[in-house]
C-alpha positions in Angstrom: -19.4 13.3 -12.1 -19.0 16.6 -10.1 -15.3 15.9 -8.2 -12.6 18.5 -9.1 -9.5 16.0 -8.6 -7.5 19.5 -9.0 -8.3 19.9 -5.6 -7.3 16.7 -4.2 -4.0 17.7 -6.1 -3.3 20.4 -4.6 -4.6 19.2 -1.1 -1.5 16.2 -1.5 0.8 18.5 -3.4 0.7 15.7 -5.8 0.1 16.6 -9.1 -0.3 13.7 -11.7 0.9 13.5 -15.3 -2.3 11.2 -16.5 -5.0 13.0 -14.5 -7.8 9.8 -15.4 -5.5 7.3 -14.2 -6.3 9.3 -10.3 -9.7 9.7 -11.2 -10.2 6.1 -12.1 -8.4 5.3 -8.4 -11.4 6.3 -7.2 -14.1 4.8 -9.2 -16.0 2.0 -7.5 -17.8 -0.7 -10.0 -20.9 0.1 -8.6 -20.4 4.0 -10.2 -20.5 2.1 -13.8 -23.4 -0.6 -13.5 -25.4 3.2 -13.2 -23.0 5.0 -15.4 -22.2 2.6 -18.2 -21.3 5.4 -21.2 -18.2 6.6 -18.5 -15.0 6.6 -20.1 -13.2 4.9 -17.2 -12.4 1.5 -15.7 -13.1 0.9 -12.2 -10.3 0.3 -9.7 -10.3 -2.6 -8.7 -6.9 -3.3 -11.1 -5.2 -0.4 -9.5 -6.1 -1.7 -6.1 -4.5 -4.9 -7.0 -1.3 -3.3 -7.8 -1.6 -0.9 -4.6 -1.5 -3.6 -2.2 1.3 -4.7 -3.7 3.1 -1.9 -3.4 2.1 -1.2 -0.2 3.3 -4.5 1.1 7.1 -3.8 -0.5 6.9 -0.7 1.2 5.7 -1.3 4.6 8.2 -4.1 4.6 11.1 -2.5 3.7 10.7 0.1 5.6 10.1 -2.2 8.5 13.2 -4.2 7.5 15.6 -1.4 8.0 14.4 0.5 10.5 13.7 -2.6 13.2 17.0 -4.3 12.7 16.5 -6.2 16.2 13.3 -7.4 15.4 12.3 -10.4 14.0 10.2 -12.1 11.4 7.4 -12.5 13.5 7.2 -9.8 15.0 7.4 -7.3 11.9 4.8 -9.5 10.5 2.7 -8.5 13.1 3.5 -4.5 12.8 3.3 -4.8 9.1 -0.5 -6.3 9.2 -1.5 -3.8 11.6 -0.1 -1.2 9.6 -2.0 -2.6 6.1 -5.0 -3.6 7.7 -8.5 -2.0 6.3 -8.9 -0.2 9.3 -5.7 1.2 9.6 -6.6 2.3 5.6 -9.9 3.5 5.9 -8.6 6.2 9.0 -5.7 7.3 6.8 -7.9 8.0 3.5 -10.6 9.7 5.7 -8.0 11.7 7.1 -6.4 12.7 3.6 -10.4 14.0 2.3 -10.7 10.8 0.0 -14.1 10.3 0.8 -15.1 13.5 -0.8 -14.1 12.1 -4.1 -15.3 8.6 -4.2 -17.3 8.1 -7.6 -19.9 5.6 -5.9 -23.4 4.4 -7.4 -26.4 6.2 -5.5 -27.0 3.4 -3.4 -23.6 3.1 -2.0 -23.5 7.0 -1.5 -25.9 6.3 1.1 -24.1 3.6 2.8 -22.1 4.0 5.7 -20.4 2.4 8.2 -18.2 -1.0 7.6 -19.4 -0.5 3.9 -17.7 2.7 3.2 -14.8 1.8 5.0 -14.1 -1.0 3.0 -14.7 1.0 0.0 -12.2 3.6 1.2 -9.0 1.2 2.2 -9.6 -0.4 -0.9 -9.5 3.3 -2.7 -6.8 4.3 -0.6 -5.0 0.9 -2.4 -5.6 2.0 -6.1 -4.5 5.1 -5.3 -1.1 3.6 -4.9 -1.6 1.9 -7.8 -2.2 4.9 -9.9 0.7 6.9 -7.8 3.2 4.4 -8.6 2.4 3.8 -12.4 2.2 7.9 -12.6 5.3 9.2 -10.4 7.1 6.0 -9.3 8.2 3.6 -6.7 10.1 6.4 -4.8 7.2 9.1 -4.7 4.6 6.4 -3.8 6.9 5.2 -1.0 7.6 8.6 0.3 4.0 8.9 0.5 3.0 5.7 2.1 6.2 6.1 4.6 4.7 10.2 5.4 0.5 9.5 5.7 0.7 6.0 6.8 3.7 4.4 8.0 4.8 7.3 10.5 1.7 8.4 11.6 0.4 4.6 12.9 3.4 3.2 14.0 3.7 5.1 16.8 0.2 4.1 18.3 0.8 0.6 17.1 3.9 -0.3 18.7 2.2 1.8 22.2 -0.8 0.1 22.2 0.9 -3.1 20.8 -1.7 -3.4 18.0 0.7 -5.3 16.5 -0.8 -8.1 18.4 -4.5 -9.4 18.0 -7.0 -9.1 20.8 -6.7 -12.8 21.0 -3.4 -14.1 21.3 -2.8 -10.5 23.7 -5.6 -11.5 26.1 -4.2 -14.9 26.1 -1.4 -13.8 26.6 -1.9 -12.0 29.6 -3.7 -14.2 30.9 -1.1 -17.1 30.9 1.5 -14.5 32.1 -1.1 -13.2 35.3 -3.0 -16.1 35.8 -1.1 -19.5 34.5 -4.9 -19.8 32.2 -5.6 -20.3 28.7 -9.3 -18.1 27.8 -11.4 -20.3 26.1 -14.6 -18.9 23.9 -17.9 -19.9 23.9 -20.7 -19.4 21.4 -23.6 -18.2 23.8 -26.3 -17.6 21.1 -26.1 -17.5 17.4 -29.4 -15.8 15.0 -30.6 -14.7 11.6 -30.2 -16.9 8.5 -27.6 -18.5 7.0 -26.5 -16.0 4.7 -26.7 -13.6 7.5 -25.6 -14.9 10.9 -24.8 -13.0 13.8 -23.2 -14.6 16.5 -22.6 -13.8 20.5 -19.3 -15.3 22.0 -18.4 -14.8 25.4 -14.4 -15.1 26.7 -13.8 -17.1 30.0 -11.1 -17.4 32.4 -11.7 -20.7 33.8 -15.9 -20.6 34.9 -15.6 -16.6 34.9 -17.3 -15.1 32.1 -15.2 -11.8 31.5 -16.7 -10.2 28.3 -18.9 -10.9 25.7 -18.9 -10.1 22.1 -21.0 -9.9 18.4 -19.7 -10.7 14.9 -21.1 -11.7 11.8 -18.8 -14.7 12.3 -17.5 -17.0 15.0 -13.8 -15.7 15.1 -15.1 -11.6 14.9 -17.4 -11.9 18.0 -14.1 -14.2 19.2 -12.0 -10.6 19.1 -14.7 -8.1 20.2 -15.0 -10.1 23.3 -11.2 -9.9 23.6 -10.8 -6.5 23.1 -14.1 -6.3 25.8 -12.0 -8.1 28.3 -8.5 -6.4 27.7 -10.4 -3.3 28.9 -12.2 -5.0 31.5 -8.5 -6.1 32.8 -7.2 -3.1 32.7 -4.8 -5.6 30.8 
């Protein structure tokens, strides 16, 4: 293992009491199938409590801040702010990648892989950060690297809302139409499908999307036609 976790440290001007309790934030299970003799637990414990800290936070923060708002709609801001993607971007932005303690195979993975890997770090780091320093320095960290720099964007670009239910909204509002989705070819085995759905306005075909399942092509051909709209 050849990650100097002083660095990250010093990087978050976080400095933890029980230094393995961060290094075990970032140790994926795959790191010990090849490294049995390590001293340290995965994460997948501290991800567990991380999410639920993250939830508290995200929702309080939400609570207070958006007093006209309701249920629904900080349901929608709070999944957009917790979602993987949203996680991933933040703990690329904060270095975490450099630390990841992975098995050689997933080193060389990239793409949807890794990011998964990192939101789910980024998680058991708030594990770790809350059992170490507390609800009230783990929330002013969330609030600082996540909550104030995505909001912003969210609530512009009203991620709040899925592709879906925004293209169909739009469309009712414009053009009095529901969309409805059709598969137009599906492939590969079962374990292993991959799946092309395209989004119509009445006999229109307006976009067309892939997913390894029927509702992820469903929202790349949404987001397609949102941009196609200029909607």
């Amino acid at each position: 293992m050849n990650k100097n976790f002083d660095e990250l440290e010093q990087k978050l001007n976080i400095y933890f009491n029980n230094k393995e309790m961060l290094t075990q934030a970032f140790c994926h299970r795959s790191y010990l199938n090849e490294n049995p003799k390590f001293c340290l637990n995965h994460n997948e414990r501290l991800e567990f409590l991380g999410d639920a800290v993250l939830e508290l936070v995200t929702t309080e923060h939400l609570f207070k801040t958006f007093e006209d708002k309701a249920e629904g709609e900080m349901t929608g801001i709070r999944a957009a702010l917790v979602n993987a993607g949203a996680l991933s971007e933040v703990a690329l932005s904060l270095g975490f990648n450099d630390f990841l303690l992975l098995s050689q195979g997933e080193e060389k993975e990239e793409g949807k892989a890794r990011l998964s890997i990192l939101a789910d770090t980024f998680e058991a780091f708030l594990g770790a950060l809350f059992l170490d320093r507390g609800y009230n320095e783990c929330k002013d960290f969330i609030v600082k690297n996540l909550i104030d720099k995505k909001i912003g964007e969210i609530l512009e670009k009203r991620l709040d809302k899925d592709p879906k239910s925004l293209f169909q909204e739009k469309a009712q509002e414009d053009l009095s139409i529901t969309p409805d989705y059709k598969v137009l070819e599906e492939k590969g085995p079962d374990h292993r499908k991959n799946f092309l759905v395209g989004v119509y306005i009445g006999e229109e075909l307006i976009a067309e999307g892939e997913g390894s399942s029927k509702h992820e092509a469903e929202v790349r051909a949404a987001e397609k036609a949102l941009i196609k709209k200029n909607w």
